[in-house]
N, CA, C and O atoms as a printed pandas DataFrame, in Angstrom:
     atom_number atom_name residue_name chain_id  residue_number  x_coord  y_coord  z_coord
0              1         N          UNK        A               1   51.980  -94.734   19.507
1              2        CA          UNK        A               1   52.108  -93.518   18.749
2              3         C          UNK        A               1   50.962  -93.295   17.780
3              4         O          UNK        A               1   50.762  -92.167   17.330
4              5         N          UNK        A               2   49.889  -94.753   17.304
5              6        CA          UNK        A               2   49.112  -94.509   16.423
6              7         C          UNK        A               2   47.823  -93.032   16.593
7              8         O          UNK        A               2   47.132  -92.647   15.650
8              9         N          UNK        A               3   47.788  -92.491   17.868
9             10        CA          UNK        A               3   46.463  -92.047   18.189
10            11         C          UNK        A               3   47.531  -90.618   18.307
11            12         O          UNK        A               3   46.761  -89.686   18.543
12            13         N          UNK        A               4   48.599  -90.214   18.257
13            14        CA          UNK        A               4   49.205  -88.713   18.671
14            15         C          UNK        A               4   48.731  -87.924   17.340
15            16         O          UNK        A               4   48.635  -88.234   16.152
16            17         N          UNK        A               5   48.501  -86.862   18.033
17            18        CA          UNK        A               5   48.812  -85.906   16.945
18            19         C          UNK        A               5   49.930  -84.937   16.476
19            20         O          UNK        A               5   50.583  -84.539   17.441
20            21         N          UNK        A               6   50.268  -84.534   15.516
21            22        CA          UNK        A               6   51.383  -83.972   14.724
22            23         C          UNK        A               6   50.841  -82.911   14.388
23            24         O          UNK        A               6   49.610  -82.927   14.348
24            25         N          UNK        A               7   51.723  -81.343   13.954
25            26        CA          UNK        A               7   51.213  -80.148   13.847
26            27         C          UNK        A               7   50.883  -80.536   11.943
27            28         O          UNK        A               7   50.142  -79.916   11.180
28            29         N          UNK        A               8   51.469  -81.366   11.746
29            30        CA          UNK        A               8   51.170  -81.497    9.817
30            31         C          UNK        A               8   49.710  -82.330   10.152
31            32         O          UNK        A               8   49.075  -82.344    9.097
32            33         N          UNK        A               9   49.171  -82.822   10.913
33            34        CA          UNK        A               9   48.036  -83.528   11.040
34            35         C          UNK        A               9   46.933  -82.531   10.516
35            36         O          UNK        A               9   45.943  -82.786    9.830
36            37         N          UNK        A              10   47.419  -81.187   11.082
37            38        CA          UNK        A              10   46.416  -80.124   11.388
38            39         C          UNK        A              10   45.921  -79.325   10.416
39            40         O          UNK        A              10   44.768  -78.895   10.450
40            41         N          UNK        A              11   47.189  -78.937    8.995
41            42        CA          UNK        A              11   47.777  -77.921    8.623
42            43         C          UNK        A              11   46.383  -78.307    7.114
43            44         O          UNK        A              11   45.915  -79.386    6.752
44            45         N          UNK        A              12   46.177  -77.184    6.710
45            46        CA          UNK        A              12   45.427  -77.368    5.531
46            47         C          UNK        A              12   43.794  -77.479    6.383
47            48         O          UNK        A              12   42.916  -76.907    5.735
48            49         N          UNK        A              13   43.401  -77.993    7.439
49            50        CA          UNK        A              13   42.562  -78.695    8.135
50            51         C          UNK        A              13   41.236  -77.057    8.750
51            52         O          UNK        A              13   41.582  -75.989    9.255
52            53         N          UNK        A              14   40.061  -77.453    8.475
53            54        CA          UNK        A              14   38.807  -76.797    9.482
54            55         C          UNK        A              14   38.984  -77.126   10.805
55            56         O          UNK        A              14   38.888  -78.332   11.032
56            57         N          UNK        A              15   39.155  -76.597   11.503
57            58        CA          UNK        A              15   39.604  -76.867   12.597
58            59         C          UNK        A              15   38.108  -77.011   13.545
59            60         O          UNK        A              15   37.262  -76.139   13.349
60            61         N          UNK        A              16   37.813  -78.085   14.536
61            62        CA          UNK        A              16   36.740  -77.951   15.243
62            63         C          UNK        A              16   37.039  -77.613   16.684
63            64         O          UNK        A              16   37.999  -78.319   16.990
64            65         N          UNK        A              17   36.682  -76.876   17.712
65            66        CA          UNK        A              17   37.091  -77.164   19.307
66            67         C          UNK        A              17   36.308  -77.609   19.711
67            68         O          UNK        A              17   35.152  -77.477   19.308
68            69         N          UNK        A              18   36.676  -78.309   20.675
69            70        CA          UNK        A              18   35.583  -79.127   21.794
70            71         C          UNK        A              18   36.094  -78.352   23.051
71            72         O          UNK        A              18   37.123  -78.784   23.572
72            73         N          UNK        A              19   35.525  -77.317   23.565
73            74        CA          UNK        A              19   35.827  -76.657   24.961
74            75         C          UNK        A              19   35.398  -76.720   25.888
75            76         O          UNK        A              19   34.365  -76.059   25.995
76            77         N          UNK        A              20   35.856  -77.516   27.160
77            78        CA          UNK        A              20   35.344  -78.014   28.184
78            79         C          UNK        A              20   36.316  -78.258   29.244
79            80         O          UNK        A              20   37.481  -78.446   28.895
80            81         N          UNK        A              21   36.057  -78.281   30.326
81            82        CA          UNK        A              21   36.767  -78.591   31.803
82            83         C          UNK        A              21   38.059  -79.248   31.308
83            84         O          UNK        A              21   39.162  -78.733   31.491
84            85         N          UNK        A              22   37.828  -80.651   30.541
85            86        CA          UNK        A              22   38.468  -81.889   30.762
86            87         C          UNK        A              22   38.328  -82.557   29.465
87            88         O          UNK        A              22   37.948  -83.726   29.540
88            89         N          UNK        A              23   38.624  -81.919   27.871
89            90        CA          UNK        A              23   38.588  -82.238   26.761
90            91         C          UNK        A              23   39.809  -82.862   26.418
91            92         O          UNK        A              23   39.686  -84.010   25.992
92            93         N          UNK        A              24   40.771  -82.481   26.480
93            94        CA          UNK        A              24   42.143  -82.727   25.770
94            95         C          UNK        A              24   42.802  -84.067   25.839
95            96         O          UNK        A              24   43.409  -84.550   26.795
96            97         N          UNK        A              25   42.522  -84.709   24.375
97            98        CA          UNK        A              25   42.856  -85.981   24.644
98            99         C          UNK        A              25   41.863  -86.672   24.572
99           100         O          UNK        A              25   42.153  -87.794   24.156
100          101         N          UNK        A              26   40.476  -86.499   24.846
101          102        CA          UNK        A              26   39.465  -87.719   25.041
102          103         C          UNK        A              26   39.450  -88.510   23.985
103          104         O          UNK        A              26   39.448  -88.058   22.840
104          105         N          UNK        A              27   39.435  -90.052   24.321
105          106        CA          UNK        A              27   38.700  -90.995   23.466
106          107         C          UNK        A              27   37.709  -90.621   22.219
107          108         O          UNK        A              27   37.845  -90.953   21.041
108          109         N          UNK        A              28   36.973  -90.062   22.642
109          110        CA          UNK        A              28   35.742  -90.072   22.013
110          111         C          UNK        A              28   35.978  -89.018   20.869
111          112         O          UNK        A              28   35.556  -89.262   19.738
112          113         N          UNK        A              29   36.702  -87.756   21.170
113          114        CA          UNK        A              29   37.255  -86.760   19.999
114          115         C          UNK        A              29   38.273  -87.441   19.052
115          116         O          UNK        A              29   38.720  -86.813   18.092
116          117         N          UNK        A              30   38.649  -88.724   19.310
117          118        CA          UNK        A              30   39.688  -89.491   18.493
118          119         C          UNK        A              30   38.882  -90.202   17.533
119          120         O          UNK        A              30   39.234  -90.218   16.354
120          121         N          UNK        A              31   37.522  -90.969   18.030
121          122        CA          UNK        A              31   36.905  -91.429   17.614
122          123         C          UNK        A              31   36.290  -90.636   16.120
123          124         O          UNK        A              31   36.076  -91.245   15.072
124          125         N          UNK        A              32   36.088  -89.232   16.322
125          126        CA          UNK        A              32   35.319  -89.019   15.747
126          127         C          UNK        A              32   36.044  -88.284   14.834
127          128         O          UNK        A              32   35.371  -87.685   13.996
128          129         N          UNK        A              33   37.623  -88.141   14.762
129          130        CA          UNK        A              33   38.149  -87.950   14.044
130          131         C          UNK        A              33   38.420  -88.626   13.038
131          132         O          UNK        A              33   38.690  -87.990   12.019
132          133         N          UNK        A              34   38.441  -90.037   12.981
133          134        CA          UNK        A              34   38.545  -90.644   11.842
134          135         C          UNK        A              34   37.323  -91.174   11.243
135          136         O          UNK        A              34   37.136  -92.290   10.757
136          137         N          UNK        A              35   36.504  -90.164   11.364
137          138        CA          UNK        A              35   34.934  -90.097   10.826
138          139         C          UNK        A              35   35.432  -88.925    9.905
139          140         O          UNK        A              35   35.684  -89.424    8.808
140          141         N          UNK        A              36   35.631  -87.840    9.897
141          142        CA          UNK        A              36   35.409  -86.737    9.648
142          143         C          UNK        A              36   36.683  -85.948    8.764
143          144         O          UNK        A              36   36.643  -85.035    7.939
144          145         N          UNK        A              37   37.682  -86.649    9.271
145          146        CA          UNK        A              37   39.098  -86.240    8.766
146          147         C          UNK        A              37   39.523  -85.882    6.815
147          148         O          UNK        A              37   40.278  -85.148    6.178
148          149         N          UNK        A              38   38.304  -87.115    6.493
149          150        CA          UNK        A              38   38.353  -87.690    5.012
150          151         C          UNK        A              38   37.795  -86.290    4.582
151          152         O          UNK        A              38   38.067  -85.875    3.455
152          153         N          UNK        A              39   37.025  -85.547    5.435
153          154        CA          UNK        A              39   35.942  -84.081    4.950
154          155         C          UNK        A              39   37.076  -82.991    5.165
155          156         O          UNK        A              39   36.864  -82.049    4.401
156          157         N          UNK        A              40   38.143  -82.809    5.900
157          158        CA          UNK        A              40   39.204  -81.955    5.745
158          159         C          UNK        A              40   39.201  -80.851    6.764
159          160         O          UNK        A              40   39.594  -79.685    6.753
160          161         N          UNK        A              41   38.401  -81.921    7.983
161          162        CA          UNK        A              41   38.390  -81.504    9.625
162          163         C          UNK        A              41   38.722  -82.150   10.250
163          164         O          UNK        A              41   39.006  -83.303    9.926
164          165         N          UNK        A              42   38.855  -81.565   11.714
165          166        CA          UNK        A              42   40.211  -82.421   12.723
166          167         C          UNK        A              42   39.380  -81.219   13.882
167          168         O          UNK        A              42   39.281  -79.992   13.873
168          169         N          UNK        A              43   38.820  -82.455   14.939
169          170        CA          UNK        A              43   38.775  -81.491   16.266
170          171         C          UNK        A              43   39.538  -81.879   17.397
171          172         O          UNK        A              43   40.335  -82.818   17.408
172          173         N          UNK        A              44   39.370  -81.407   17.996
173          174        CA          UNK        A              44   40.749  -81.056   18.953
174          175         C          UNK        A              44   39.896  -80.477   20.401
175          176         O          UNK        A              44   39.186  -79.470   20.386
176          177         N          UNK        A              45   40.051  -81.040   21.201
177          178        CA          UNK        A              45   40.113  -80.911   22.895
178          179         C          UNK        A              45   40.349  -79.663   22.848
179          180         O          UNK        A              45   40.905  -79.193   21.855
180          181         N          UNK        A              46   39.863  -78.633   24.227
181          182        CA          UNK        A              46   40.448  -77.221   24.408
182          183         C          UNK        A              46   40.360  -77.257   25.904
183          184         O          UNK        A              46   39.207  -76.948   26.206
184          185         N          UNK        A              47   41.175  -77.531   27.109
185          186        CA          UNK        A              47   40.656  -77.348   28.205
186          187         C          UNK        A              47   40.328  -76.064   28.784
187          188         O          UNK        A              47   41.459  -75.700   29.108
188          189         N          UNK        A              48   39.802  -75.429   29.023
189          190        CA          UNK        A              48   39.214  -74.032   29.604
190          191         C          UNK        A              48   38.571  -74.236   30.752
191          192         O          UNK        A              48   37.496  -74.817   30.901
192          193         N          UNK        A              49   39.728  -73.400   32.128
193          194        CA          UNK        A              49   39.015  -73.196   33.217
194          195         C          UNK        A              49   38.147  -71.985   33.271
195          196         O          UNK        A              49   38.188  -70.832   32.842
196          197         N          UNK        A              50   37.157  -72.899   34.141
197          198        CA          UNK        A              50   36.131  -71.247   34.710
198          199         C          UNK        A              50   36.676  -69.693   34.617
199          200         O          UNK        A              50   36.134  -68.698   34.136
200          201         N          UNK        A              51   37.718  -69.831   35.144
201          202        CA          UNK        A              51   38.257  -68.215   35.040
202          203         C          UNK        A              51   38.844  -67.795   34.222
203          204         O          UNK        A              51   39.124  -66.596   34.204
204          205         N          UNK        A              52   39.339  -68.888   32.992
205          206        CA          UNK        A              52   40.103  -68.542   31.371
206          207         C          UNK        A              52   38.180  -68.294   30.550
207          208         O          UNK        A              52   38.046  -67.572   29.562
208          209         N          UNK        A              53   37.515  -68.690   30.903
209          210        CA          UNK        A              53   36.337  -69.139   30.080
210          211         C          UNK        A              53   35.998  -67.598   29.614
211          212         O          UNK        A              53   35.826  -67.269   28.441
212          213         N          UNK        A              54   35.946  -66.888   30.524
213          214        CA          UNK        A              54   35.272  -65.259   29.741
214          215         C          UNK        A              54   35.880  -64.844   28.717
215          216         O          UNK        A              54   35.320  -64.579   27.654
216          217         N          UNK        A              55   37.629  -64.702   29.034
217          218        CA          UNK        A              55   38.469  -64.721   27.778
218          219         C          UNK        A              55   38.290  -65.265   26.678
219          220         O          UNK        A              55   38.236  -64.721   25.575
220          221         N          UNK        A              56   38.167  -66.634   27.008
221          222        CA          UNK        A              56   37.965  -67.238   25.848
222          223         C          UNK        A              56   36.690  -67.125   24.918
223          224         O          UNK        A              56   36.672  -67.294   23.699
224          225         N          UNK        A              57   35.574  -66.786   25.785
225          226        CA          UNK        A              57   34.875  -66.802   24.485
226          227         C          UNK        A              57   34.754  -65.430   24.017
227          228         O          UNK        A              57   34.266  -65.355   22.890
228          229         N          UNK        A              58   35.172  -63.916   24.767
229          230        CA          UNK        A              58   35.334  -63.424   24.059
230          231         C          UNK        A              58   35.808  -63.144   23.110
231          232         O          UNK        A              58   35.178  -62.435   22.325
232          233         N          UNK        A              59   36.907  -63.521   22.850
233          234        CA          UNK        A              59   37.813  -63.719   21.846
234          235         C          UNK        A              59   37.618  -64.651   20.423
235          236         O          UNK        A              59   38.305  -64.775   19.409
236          237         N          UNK        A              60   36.072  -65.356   20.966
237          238        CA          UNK        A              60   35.674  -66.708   19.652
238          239         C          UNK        A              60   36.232  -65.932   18.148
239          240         O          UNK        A              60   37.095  -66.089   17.285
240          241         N          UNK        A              61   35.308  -65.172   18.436
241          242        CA          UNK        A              61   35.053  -64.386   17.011
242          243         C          UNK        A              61   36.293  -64.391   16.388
243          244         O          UNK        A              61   36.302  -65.016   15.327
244          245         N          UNK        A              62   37.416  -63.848   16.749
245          246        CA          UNK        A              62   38.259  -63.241   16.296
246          247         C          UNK        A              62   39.546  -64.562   16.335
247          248         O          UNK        A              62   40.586  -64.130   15.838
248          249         N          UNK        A              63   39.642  -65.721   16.713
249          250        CA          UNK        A              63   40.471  -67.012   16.839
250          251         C          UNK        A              63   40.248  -67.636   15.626
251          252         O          UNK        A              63   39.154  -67.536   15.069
252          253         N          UNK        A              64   41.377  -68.415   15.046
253          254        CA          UNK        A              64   41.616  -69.008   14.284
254          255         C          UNK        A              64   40.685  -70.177   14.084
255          256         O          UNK        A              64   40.327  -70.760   13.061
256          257         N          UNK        A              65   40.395  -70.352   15.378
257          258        CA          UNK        A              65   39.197  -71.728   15.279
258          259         C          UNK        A              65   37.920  -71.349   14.969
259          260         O          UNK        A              65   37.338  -70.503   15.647
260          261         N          UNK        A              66   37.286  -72.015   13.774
261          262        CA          UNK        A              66   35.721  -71.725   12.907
262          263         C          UNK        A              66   34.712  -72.392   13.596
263          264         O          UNK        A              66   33.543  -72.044   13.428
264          265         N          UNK        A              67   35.030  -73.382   14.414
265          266        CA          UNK        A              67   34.081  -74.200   15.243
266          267         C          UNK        A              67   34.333  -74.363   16.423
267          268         O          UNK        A              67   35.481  -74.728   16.673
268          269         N          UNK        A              68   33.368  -74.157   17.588
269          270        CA          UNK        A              68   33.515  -74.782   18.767
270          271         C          UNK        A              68   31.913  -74.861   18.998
271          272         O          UNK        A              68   30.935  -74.169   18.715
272          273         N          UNK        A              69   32.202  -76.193   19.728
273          274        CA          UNK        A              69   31.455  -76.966   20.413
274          275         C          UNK        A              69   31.568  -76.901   21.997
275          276         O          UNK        A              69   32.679  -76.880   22.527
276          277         N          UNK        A              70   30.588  -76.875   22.621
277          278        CA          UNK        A              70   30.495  -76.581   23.803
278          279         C          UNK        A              70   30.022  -77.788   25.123
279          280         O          UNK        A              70   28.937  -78.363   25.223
280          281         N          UNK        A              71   30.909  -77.880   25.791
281          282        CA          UNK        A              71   30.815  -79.242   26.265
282          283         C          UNK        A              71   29.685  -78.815   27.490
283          284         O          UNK        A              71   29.437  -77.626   27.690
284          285         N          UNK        A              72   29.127  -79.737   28.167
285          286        CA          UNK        A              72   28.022  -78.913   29.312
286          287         C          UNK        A              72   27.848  -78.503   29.872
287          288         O          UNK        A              72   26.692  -78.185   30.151
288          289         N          UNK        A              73   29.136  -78.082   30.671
289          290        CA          UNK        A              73   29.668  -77.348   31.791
290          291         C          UNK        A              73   29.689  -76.023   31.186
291          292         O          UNK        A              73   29.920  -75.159   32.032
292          293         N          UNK        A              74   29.569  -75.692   30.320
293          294        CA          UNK        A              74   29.724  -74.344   29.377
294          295         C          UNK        A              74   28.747  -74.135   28.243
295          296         O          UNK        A              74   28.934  -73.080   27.639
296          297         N          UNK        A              75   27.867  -74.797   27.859
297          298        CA          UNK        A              75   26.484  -74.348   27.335
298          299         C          UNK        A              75   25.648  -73.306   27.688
299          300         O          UNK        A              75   25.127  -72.528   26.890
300          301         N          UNK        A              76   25.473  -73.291   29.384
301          302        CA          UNK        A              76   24.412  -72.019   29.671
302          303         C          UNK        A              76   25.150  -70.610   29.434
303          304         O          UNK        A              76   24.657  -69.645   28.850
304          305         N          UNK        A              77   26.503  -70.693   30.035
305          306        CA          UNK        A              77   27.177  -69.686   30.175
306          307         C          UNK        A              77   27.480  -68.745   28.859
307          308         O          UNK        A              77   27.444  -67.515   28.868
308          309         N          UNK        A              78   27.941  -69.999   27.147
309          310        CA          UNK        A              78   28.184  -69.215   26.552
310          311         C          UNK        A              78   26.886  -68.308   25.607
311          312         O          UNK        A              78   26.900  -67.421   24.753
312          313         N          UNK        A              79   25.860  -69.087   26.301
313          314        CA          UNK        A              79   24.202  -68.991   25.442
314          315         C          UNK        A              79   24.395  -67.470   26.261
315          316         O          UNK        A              79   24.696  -66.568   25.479
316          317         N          UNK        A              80   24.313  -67.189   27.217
317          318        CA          UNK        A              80   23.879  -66.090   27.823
318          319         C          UNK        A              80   25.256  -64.847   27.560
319          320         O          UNK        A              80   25.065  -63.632   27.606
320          321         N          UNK        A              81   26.297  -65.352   27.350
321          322        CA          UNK        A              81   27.392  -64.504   26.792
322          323         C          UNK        A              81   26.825  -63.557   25.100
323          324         O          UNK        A              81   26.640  -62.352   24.934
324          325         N          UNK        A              82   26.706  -64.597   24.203
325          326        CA          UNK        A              82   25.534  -64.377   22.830
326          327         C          UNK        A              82   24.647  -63.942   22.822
327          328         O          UNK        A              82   24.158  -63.637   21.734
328          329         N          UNK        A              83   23.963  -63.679   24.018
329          330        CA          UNK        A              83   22.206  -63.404   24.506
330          331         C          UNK        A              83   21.469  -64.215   23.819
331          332         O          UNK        A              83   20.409  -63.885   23.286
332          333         N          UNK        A              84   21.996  -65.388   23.777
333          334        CA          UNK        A              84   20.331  -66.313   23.274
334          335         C          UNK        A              84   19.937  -67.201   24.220
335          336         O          UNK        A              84   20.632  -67.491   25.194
336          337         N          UNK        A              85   19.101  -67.550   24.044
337          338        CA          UNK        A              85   17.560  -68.022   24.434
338          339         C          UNK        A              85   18.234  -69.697   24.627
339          340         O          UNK        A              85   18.980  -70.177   23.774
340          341         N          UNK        A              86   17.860  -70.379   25.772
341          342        CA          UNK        A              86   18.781  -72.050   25.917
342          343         C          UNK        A              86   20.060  -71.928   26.170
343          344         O          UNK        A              86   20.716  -71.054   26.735
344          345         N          UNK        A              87   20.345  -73.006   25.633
345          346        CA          UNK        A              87   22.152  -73.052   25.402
346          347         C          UNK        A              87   22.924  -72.802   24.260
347          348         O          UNK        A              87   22.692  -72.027   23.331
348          349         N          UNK        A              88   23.733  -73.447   24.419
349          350        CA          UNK        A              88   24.916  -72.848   23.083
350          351         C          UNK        A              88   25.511  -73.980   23.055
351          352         O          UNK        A              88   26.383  -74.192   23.898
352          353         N          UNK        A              89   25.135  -75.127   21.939
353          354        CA          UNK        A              89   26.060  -76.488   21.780
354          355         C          UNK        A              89   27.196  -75.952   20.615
355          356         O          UNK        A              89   28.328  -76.416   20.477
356          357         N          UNK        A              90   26.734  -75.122   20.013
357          358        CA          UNK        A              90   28.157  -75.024   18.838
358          359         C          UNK        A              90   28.235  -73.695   17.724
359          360         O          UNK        A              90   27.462  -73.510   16.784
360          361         N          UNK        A              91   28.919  -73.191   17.956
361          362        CA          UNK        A              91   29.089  -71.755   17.020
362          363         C          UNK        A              91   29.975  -72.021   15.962
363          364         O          UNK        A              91   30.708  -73.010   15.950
364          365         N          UNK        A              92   29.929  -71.086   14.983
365          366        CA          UNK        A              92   30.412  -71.942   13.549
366          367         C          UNK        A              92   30.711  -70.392   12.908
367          368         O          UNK        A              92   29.683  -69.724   13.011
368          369         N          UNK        A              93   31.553  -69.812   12.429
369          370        CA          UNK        A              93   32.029  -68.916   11.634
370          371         C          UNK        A              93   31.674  -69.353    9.689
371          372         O          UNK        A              93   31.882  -70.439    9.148
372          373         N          UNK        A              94   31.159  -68.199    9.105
373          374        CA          UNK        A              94   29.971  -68.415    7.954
374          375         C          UNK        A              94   30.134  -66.742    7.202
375          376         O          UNK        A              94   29.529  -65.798    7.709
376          377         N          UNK        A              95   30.629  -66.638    6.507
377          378        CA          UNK        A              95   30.270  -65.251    5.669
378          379         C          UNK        A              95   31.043  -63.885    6.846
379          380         O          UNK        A              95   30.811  -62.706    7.113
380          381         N          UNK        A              96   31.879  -64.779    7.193
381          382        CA          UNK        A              96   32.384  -63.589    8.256
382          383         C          UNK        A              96   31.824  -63.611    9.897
383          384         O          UNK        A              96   32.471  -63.289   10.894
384          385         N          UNK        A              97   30.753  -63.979    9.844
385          386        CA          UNK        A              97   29.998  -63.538   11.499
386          387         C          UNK        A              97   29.793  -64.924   11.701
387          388         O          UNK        A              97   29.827  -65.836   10.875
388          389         N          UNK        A              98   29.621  -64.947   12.656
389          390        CA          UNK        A              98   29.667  -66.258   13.926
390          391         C          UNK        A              98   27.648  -66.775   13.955
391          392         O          UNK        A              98   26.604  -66.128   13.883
392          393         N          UNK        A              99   27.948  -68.051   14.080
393          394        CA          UNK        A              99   26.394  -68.643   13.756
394          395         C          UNK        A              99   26.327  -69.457   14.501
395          396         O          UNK        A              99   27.243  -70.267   14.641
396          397         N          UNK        A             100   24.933  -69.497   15.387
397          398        CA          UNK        A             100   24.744  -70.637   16.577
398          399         C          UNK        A             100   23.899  -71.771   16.423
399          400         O          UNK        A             100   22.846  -71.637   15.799
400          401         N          UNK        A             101   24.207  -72.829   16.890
401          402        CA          UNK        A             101   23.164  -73.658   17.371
402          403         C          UNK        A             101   22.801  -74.479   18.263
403          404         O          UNK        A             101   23.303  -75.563   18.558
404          405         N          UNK        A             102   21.756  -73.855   18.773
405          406        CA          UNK        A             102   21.208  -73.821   20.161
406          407         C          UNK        A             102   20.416  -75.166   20.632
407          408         O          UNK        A             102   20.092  -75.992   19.778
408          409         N          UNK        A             103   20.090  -75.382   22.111
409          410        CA          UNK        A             103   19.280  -76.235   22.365
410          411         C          UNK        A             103   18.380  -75.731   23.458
411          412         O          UNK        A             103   18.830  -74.719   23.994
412          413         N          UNK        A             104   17.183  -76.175   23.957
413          414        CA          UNK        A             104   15.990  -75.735   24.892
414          415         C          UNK        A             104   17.120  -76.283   26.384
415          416         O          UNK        A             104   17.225  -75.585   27.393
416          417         N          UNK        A             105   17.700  -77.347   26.241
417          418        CA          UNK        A             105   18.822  -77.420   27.525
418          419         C          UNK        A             105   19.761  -78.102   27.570
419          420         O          UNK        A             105   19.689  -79.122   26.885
420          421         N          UNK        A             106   20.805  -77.915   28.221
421          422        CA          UNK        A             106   21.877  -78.264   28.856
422          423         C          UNK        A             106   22.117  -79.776   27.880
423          424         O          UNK        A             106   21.064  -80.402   28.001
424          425         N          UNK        A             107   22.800  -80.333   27.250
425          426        CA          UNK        A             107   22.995  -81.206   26.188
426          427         C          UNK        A             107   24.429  -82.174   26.887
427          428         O          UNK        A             107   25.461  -81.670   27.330
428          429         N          UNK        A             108   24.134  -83.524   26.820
429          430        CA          UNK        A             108   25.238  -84.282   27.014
430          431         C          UNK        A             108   26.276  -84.072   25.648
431          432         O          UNK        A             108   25.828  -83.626   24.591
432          433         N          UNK        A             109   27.495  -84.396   25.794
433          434        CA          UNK        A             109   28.151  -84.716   23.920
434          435         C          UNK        A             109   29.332  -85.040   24.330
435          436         O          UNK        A             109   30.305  -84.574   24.924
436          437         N          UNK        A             110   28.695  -86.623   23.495
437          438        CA          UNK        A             110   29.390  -87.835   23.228
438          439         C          UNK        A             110   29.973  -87.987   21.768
439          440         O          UNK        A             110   29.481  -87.103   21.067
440          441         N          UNK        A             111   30.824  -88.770   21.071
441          442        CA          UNK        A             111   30.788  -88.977   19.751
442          443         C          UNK        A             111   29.858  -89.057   18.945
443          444         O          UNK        A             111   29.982  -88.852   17.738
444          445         N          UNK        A             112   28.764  -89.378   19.546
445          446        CA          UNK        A             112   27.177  -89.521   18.137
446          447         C          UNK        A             112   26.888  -87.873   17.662
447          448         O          UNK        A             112   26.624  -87.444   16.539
448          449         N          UNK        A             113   27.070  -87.017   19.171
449          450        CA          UNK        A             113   26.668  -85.558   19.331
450          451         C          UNK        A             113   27.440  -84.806   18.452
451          452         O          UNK        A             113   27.029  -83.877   17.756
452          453         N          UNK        A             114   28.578  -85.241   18.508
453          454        CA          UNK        A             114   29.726  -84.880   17.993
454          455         C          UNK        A             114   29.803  -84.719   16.670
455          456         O          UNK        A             114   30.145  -83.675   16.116
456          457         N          UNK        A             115   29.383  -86.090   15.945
457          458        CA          UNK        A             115   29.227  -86.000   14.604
458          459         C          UNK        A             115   27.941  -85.816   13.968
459          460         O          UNK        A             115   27.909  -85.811   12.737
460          461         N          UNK        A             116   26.642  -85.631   14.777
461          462        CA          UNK        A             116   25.487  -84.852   14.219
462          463         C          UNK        A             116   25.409  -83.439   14.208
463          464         O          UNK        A             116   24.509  -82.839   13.621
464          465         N          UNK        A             117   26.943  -82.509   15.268
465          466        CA          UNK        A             117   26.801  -80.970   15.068
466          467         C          UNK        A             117   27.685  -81.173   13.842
467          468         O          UNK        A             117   27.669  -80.142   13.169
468          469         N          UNK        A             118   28.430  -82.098   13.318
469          470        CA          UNK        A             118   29.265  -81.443   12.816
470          471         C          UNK        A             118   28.218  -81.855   11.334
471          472         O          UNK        A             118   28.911  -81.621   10.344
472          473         N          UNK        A             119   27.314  -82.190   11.063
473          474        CA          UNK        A             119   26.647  -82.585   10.291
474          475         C          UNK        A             119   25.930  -81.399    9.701
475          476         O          UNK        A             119   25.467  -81.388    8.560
476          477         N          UNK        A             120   25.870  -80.347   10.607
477          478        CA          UNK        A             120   24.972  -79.290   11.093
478          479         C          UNK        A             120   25.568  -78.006    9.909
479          480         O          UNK        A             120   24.965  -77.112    9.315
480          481         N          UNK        A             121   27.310  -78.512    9.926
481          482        CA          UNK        A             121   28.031  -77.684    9.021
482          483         C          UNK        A             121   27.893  -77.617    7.878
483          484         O          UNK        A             121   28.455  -76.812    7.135
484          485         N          UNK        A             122   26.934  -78.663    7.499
485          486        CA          UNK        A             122   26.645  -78.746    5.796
486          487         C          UNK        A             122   27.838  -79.510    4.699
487          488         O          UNK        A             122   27.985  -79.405    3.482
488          489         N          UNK        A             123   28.821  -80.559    6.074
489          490        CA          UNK        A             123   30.078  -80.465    4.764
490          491         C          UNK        A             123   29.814  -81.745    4.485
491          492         O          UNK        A             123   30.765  -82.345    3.984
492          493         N          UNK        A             124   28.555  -82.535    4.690
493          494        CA          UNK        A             124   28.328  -84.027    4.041
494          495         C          UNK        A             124   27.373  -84.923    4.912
495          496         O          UNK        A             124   27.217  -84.833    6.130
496          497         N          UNK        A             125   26.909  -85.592    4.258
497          498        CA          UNK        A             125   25.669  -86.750    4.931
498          499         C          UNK        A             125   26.310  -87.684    4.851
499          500         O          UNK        A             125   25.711  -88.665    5.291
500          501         N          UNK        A             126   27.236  -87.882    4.508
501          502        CA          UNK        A             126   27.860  -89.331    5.039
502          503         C          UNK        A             126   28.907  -89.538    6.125
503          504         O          UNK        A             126   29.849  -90.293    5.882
504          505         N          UNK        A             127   28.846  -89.127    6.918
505          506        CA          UNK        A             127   29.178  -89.182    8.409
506          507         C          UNK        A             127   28.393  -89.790    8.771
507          508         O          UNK        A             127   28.327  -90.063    9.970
């Protein structure tokens, strides 16, 4: 039971997504939760098939979730959804409008990746 999550786990919490084929649950998003948790974030798996994927990111903007991260199977797609230039490892909600950050290509992300975008958020150097 030590690794489940609870909806009070969540509540008060920045919420991060990790959206990809085959997120929900991974190791490695557990991992990097008890890195990050102490900062008053909690990410969370999102599985999204190919044919939920348009929905879904249209809808980023306007979802409760301030962060998603983009696993690799979904980097080119959501870069070119945004019209930018590369990929799209992670969009971040900021003053109201949605803020990217990009890479020249296609990006593995593992737990190290994980906790250098979230580094990206400005909420601490000690991660």
């Amino acid at each position: 039971m030590g690794d489940r999550m609870n909806p009070s786990d969540i509540h008060g919490k920045r919420l991060i997504a990790v959206a990809g084929k085959d997120t929900f649950g991974k190791q490695f998003i557990n991992v990097v939760n008890k890195e990050i948790a102490p900062l008053g974030l909690m990410m969370i798996g999102i599985n999204i098939n190919e044919e939920d994927f348009g929905f879904f990111i249209h809808n980023l903007a306007d979802s409760k979730v301030e962060v998603t991260i983009f696993m690799p199977e979904y980097q080119k797609e959501a870069a070119k959804f945004f019209g930018l230039d590369g990929v799209l490892l992670m969009s971040y909600k900021e003053d109201g409008e949605l803020r990217f950050v990009t890479a020249s290509e296609v990006t593995p992300i593992d737990d190290r990746k994980l906790l250098d975008l979230t580094k990206e958020l400005g909420v601490s150097d000690e991660i």
